[in-house]
C-alpha positions in Angstrom: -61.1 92.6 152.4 -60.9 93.6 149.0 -62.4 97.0 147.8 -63.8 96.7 143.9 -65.5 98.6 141.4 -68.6 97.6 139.3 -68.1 97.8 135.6 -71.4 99.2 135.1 -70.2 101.9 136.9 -69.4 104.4 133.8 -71.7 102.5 131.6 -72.4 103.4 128.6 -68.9 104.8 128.0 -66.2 102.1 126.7 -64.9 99.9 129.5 -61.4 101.4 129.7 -62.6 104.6 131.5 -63.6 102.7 134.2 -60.2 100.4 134.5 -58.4 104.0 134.6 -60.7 105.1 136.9 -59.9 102.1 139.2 -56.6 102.4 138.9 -56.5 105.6 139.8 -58.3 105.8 143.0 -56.4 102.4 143.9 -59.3 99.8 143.5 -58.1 96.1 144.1 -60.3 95.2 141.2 -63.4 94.7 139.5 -66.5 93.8 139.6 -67.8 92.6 136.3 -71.1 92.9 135.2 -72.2 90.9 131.6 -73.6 93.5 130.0 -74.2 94.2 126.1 -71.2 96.5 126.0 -69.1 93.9 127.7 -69.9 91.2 124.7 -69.4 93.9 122.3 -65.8 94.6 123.7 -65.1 91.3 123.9 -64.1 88.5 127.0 -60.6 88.1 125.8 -60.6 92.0 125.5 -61.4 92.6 128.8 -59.3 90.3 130.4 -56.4 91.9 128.4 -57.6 95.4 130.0 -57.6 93.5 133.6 -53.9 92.0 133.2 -52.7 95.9 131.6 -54.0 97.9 134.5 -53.2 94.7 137.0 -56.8 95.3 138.0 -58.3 91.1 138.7 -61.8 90.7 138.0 -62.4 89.3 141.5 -66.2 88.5 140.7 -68.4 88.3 137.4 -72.4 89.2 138.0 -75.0 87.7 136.1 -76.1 89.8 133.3 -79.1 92.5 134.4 -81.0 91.1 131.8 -81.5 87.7 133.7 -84.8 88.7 135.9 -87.1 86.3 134.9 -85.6 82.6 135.5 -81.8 81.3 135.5 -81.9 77.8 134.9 -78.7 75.4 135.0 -77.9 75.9 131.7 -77.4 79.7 132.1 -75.8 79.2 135.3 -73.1 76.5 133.4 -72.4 80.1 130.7 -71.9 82.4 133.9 -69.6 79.6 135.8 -67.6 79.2 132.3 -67.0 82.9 132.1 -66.0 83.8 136.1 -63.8 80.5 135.6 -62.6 82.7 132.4 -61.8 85.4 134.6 -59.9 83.4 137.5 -63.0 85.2 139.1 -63.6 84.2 142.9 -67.2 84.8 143.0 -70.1 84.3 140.5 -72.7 86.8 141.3 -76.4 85.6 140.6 -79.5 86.9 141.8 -81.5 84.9 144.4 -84.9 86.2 142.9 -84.1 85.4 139.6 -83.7 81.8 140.6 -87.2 81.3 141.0 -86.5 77.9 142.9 -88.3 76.8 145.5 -87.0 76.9 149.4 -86.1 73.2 149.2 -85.3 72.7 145.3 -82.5 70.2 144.7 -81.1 73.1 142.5 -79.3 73.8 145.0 -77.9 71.0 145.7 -76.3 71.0 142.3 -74.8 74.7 143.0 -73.0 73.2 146.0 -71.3 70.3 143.6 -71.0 72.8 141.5 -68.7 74.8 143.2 -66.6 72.3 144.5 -66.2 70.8 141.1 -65.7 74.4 139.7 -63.0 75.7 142.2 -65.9 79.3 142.3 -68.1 80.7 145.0 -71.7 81.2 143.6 -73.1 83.5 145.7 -76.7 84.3 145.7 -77.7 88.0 146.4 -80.8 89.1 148.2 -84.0 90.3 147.0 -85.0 94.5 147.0 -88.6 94.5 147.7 -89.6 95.2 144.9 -92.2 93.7 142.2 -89.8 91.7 140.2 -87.9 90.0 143.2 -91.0 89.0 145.2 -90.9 85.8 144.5 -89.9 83.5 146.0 -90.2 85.4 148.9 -87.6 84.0 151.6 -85.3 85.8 148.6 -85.5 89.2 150.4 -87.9 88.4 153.8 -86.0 88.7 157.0 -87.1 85.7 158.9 -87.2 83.4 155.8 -83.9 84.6 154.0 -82.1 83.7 157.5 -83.9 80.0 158.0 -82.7 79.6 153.8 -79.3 80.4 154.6 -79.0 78.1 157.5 -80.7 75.3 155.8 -79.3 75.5 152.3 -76.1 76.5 153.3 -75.4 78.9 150.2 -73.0 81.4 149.7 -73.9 85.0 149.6 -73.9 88.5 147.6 -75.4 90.9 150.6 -76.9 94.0 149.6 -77.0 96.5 152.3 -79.4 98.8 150.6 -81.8 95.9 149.8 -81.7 94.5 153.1 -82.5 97.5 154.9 -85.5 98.2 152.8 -86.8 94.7 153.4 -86.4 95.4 156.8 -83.1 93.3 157.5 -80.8 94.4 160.4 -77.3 94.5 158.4 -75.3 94.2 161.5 -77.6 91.3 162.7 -77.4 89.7 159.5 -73.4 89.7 158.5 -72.9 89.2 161.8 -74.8 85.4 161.7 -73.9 84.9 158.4 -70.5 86.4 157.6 -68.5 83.2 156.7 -71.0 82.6 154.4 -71.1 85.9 152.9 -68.4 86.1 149.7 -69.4 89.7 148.3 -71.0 92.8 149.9 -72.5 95.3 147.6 -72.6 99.2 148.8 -74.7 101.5 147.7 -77.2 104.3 148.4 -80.8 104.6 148.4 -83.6 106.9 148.6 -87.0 106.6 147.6 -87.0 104.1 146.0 -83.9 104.6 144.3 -80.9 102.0 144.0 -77.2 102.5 143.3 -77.0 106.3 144.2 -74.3 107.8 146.5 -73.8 107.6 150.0 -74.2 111.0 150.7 -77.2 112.6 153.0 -78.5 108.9 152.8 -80.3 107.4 156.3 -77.7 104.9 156.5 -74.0 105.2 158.3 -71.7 102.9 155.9 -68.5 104.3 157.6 -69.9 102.6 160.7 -71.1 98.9 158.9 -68.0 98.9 157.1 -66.0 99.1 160.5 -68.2 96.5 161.8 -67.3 94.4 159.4 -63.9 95.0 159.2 -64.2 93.3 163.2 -64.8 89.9 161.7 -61.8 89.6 159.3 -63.7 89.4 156.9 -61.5 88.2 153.8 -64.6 88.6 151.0 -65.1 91.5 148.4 -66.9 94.4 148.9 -68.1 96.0 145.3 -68.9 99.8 145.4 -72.5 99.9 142.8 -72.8 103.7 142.6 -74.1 104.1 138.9 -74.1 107.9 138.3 -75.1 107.4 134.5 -77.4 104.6 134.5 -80.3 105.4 132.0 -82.0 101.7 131.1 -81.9 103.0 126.8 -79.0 105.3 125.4 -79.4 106.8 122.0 -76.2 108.5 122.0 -73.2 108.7 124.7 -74.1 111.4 127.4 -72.1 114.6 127.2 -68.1 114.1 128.2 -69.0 116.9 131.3 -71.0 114.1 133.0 -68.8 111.4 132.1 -66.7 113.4 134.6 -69.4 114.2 137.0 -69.7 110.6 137.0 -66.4 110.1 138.0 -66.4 112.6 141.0 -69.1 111.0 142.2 -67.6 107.9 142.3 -64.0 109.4 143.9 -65.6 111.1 146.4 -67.6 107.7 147.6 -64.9 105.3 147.0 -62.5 107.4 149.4 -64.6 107.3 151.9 -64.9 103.3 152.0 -60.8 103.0 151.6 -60.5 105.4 154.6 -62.3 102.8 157.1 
């Protein structure tokens, strides 16, 4: 098991802060997330950064721009960049897929992979407006028949899960060999990607559950203290450090499982 850090996770300040950050709180590596900064800094930049701090990209996520429909040509631009990366996972959202329970798309994501040498794994859907359809993205009973049937492999979100009213345990416990990335993160309210802390959920106790299936996969901490969806200017350097805190204090509580 692999423990990773998203690199939206200091976003909007330049990627580097969050390589030292990793490196410092002994992350096996990243999580990368295609976002406008990333394209700014460069592909061939970043992988620079990855081989300096000997920090692998382990998976690449689809950009968070991508909410509407991911077709195969978008999909073939994400494969070429995890490939890039030596990544082991391509992250893509199941929601925005918008393909039907028995779409041949899948189909060509399976030939895909194998002709690719990269796990595509599909994450499930928050309830929320944007990922309600199609809806066997995020329902219990229906998410479990699709994973059966189509035999994909997965991004779980434990936060999501839970608020669709997915038992985690029940869940990675079916479908752990199937299951490439977890993501962690808090919720409340609502809210997505906040700490663990006073939250209803005990991650100590999944992540020692999971631990009991050898599972070999990634697990990506998505704690996003800064996240704002427009920045005019870089937040104050005080909660750049906040920021980073935040993330220490949660990150040492997954290594110590």
């Amino acid at each position: 098991m692999k423990l990773l850090l998203s690199s939206y996770s200091l976003e909007p300040f330049p990627i580097g802060e969050i390589f030292l950050l990793a490196q410092e709180i002994g992350a096996d590596g990243l999580e990368l997330v295609i976002t406008p900064l990333v394209l700014k800094t460069g592909l061939t930049k970043v992988k620079e950064l990855s081989q300096q701090y000997n920090l692998p990209i382990y998976n690449v996520h689809q950009p968070p721009w991508y909410v509407l429909f991911t077709g195969q040509g978008l999909m073939k631009k994400m494969i070429d960049q995890a490939v890039f990366f030596k990544a082991e996972n391509l992250v893509a959202h199941l929601a925005t897929m918008r393909r039907t329970f028995h779409s041949p798309f899948f189909d060509w994501v399976k030939e895909t992979e194998k002709k690719r040498g990269i796990n595509i794994a599909f994450e499930n859907a928050a309830p929320r407006r944007l990922e309600k359809w199609p809806s066997y993205a995020g329902s219990p009973k229906k998410l479990q028949e699709f994973v059966q049937k189509r035999k994909i492999n997965l991004t779980f979100d434990v936060a999501k899960a839970v608020l669709a009213g997915i038992d985690p345990y029940q869940f990675f416990q079916r479908n752990h060999s199937q299951i490439k990335v977890l993501h962690l993160h808090g919720y409340d309210n609502g809210r997505f990607h906040i700490d663990f802390n006073g939250r209803n959920f005990d991650w100590s106790g999944f992540l020692s559950f999971v631990k009991k299936f050898n599972y070999t996969g990634t697990v990506t901490l998505e704690i996003f203290p800064l996240h704002r969806w427009f920045y005019f200017n870089l937040p104050q350097r005080s909660e750049l450090d906040r920021a980073k805190d935040i993330i220490r204090e949660n990150f040492a509580l997954l290594k110590r499982v």
